[in-house]
C-alpha positions in Angstrom: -33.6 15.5 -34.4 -37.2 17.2 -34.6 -38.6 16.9 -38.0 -42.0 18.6 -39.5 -43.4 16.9 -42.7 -46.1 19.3 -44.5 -48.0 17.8 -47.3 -51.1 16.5 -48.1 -52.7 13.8 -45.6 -55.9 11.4 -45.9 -57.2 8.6 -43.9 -57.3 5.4 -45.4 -55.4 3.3 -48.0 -56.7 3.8 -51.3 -54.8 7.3 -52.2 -52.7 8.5 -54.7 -49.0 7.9 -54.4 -47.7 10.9 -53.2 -49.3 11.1 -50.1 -48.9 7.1 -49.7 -45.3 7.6 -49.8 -45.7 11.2 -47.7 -47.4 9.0 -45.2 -45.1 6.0 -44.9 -42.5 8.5 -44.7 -43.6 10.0 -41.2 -44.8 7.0 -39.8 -41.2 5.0 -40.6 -39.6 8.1 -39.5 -41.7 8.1 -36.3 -40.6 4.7 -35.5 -36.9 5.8 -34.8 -35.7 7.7 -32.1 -36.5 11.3 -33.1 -39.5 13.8 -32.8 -41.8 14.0 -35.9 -45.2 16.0 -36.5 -47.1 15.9 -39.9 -49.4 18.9 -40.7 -51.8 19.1 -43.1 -54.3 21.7 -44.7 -57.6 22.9 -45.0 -57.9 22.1 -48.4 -61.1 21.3 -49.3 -63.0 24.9 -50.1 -66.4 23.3 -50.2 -65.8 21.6 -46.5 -63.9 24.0 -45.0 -64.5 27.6 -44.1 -62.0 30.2 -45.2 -62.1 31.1 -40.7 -60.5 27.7 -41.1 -57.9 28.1 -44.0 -56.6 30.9 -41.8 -57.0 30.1 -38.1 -58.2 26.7 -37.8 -56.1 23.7 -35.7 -57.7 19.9 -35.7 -56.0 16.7 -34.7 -55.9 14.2 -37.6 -54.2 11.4 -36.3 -51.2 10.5 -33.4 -49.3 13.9 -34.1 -50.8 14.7 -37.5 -53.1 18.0 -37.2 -54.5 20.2 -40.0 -53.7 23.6 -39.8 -54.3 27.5 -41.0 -52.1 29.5 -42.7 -51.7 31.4 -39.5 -51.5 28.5 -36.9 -49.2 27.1 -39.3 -46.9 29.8 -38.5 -47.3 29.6 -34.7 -46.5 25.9 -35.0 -43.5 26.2 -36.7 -42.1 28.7 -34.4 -43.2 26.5 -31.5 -41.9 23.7 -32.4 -38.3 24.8 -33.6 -38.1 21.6 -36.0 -34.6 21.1 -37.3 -35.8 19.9 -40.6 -39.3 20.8 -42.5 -39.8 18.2 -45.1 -42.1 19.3 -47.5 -43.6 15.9 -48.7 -46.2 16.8 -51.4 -46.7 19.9 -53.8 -49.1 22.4 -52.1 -49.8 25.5 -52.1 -50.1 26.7 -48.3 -46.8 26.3 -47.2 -45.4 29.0 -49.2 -46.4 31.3 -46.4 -43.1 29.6 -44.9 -40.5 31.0 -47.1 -40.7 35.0 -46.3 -40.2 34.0 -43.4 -37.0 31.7 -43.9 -34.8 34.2 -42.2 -36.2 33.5 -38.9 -36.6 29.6 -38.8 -33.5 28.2 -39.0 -34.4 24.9 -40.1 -33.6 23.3 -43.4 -36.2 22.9 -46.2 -36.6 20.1 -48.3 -39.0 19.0 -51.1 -39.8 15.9 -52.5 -40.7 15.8 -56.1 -42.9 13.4 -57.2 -43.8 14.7 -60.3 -43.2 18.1 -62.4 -46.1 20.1 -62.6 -44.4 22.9 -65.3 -44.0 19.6 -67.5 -46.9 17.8 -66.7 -49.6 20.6 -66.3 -48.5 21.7 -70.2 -48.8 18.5 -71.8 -51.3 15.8 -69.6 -52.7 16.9 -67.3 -56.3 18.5 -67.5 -57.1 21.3 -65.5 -58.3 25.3 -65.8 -55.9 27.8 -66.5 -55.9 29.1 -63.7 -55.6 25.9 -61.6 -52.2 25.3 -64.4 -50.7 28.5 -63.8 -51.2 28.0 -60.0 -49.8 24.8 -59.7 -46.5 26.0 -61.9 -46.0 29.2 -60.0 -46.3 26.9 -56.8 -43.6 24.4 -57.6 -41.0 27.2 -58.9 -41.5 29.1 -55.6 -41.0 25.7 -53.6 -37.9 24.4 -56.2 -35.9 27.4 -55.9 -36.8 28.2 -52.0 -36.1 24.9 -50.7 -32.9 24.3 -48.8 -32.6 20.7 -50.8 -34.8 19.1 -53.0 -35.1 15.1 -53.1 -35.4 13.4 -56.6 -36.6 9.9 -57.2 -34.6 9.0 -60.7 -31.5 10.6 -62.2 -33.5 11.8 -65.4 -35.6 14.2 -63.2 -32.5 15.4 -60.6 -31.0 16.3 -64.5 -34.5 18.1 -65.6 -34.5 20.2 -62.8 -31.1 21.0 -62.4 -31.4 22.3 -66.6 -34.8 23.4 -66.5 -35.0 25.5 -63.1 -31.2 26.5 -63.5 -30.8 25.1 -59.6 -27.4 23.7 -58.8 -26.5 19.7 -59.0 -25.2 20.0 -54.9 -28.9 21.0 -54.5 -30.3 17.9 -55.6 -29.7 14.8 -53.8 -31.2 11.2 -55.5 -33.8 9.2 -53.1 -35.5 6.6 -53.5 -39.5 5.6 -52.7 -40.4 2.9 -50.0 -42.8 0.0 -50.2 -44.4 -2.1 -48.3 -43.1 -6.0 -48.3 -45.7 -9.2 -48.3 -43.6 -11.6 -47.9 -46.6 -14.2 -48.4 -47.8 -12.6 -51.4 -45.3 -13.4 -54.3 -46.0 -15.1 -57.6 -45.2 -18.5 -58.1 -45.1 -19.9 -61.5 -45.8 -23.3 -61.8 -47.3 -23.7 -65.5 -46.4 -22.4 -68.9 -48.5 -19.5 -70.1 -51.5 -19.9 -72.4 -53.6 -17.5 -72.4 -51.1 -14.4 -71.2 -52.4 -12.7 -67.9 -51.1 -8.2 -68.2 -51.5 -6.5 -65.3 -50.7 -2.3 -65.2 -51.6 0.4 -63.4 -52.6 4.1 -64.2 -55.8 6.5 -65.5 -57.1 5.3 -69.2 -57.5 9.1 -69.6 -53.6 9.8 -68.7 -51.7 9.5 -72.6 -48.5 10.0 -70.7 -49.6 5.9 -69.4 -48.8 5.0 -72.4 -52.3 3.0 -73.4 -52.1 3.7 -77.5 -48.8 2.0 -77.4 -49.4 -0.7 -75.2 -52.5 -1.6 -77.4 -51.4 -1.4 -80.5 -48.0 -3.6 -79.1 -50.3 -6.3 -77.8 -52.2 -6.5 -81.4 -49.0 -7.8 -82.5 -49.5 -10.7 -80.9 -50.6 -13.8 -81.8 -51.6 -15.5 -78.4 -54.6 -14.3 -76.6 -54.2 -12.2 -73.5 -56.2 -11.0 -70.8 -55.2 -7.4 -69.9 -56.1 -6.2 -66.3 -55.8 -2.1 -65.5 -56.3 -0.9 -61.9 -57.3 2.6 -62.8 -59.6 5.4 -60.7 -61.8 6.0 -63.6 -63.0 3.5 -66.9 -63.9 5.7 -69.3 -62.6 9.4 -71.4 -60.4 7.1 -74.0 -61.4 6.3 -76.8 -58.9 3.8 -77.9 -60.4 1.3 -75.4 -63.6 1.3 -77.6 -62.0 -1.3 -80.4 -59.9 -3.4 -79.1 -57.8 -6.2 -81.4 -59.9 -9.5 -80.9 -57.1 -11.3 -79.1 -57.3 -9.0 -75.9 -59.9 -9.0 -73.3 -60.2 -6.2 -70.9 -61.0 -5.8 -67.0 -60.8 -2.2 -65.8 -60.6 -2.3 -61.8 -60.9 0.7 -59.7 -58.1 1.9 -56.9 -57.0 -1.0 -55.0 -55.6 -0.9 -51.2 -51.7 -1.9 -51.1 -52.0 -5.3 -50.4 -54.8 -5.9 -52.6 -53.5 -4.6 -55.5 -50.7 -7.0 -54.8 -52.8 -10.1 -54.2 -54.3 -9.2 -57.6 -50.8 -8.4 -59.2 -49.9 -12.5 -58.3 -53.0 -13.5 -60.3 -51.6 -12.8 -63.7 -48.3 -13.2 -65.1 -46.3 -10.0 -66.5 -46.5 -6.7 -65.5 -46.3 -3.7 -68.1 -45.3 -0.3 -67.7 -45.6 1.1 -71.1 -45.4 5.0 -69.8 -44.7 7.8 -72.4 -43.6 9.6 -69.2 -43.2 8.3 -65.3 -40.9 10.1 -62.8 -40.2 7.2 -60.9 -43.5 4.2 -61.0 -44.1 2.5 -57.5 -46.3 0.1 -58.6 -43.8 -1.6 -60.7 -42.0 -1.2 -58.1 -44.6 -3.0 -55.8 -45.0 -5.7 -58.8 -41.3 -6.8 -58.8 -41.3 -7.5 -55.1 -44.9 -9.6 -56.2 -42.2 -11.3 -58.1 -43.6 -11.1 -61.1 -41.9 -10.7 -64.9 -42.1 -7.4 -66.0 -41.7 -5.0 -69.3 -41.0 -1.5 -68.7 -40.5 1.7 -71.0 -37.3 3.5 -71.2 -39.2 6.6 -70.0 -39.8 5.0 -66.3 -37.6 6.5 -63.7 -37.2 3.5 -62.2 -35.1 2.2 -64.4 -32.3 4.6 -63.7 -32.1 2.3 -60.4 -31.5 -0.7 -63.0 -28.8 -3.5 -62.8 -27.2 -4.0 -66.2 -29.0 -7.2 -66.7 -32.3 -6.1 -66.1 -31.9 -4.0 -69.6 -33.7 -6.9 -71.1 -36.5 -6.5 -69.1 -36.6 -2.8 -70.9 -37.8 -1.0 -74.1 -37.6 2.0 -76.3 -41.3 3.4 -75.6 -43.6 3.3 -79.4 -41.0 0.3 -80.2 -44.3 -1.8 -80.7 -42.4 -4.7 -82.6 -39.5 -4.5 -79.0 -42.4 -4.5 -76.3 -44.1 -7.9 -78.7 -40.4 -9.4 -78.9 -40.1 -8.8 -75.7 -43.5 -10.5 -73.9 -42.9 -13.8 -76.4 -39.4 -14.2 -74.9 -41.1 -14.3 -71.5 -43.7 -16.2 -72.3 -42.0 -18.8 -74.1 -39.3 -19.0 -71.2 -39.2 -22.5 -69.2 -40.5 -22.5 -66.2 -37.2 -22.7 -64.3 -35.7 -19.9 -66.0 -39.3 -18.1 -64.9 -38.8 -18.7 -61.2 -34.8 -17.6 -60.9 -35.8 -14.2 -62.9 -38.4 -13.7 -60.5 -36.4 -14.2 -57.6 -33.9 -11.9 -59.0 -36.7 -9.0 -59.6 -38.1 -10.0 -55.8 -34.5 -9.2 -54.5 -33.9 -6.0 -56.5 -37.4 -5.2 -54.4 -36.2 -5.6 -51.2 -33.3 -2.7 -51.5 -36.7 -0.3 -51.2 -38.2 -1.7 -48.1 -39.1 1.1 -45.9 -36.9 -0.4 -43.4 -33.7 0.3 -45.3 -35.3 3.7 -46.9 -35.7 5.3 -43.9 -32.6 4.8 -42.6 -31.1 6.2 -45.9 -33.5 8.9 -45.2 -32.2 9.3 -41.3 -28.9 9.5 -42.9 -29.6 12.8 -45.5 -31.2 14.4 -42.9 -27.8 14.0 -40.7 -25.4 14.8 -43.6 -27.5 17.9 -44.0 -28.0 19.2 -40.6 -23.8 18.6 -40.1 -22.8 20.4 -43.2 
């Protein structure tokens, strides 16, 4: 099997999601017995020349290179992959889909996110950046061979909302990373309560006003830790209720972020909209107690019993309810729940992903 992922690519380990997962993905993938290439683009206008956007070939890393829209082409020709996994949203591999007729590979996408939902109402960005970025996506949703959903609620979206049919869309899930030495032990009652979450203070779809205004309710004090890549453009972090104290951290590295997850007590993902959260993800195989939103993706991945880990999202008096009745749990009831939420982690292990991921591509190459 001869694969070709196209998405974004960047060296190190402080990145957004996307092309954290895009990344895993190829290197897992390169591990088994099968060919793989990633390329990448020239996407940077004020670094690269437009000689470049259309003709120019680098190596990135062990088969990764950046390409041109043109030595794209040649590559894909070249290389004859079986399957071209589009791993990110961008915009230069549309070139590929003209063309479709003559490269008899299958297409899929991964969606990570829904720029005709999230361009409209969050995100902040030119119109012409918006319009761009929508017309992108519904060329790549509707041209793709298959497209790959993280939750049920977005497979559901798209299936409505770009009219494409349910056989089209096939549920899978994100990897992490395991540290197996990195997992919260709790060995005292809380006191002062210890909130970690992750996202922008200038994203509203994080959910911040009702996370606030939820922890106000509370009559304990807490110390409320967000890893976010900038710390200021929201103004509701100005006046804060005088039982919470705030630490803004910038973007962590993976295991970082998880040796600083261990340090407090409850994770919160209080999102007004999240198509699938990885970093709760990455918190529940920390081991730690968690509250989550209705409005996370992946909850759709839920056991029944971990419904009470879960509220309706602006519920402010739930989400309070909710964090006492962890707090005040004994310690012995703490440690079996987080063992629980640890082993509900482990069914996303790269390991066990990209064999899942092995097997798609199989059922779709045989169909």
């Amino acid at each position: 099997m001869k694969v070709l992922f196209l998405g974004n690519y960047e060296k190190g380990e402080v990145l957004q999601a996307p092309t954290i997962v895009a990344k895993s993905l190829f290197n897992k993938f390169s591990e088994l017995n099968h060919q793989a290439i990633y390329v990448c683009y020239f996407q940077d206008g004020s670094k690269y020349s437009r000689f470049q956007k259309l003709f120019g070939k680098e190596t990135v890393d062990d088969n990764v290179f950046r390409c041109g829209i043109f030595r794209l082409l040649g590559l894909v020709f070249k290389y004859k992959p079986d399957i071209i996994h589009l791993s990110t949203l961008e915009m230069f591999y549309v070139v590929l889909f003209p063309l479709k007729f003559l490269i008899k590979a299958k297409i899929i996408y991964t969606v990570h996110g829904l720029a005709s939902y999230e361009y409209k109402h969050y995100v902040i960005k030119t119109r012409f950046l918006k319009l761009r970025a929508i017309l992108n996506e519904y060329i790549v949703i509707h041209n793709a061979d298959y497209i790959f959903t993280l939750s049920e609620r977005i497979s559901r979206f798209i299936h409505l909302f770009f009219k494409i049919k349910r056989d089209k869309i096939l549920l899978f899930k994100n990897g992490i990373t395991i540290y197996p030495g990195i997992i919260k032990n709790y060995t005292e009652q809380i006191s002062t309560v210890k909130i970690i979450t992750v996202g922008g203070i200038d994203r509203e779809e994080k959910g911040y006003g009702f996370l606030l205004e939820s922890l106000s309710l509370m009559k304990c004090q807490i110390e409320l830790t967000i890893i976010s890549s900038v710390n200021t453009g929201n103004k509701i972090f100005h006046k804060l209720s005088d039982n919470i104290r705030l630490k803004i951290t910038g973007p962590l590295d993976n295991k970082t972020l998880r040796q600083e997850m261990v340090n407090n007590d409850i994770y919160i993902a209080a999102a007004k909209y999240e198509t699938f959260s990885i970093t709760l993800l990455e918190s529940m195989n920390a081991g730690l107690l968690f509250i989550t939103t209705n409005r996370v993706g992946l909850t759709d991945h839920f056991p029944k019993d971990f419904n009470q880990f879960v509220v309706n999202y602006w519920n402010k008096e739930e989400l309070a309810k909710r964090l006492t009745r962890l707090i005040e749990l004994p310690l012995q009831e703490k440690r079996e729940l987080s063992g629980k939420i640890h082993d509900f982690s482990l069914g996303f292990r790269w390991e066990k992903v990209i064999l899942e991921l092995e097997n798609k591509y199989s059922q779709i190459l045989h169909e």
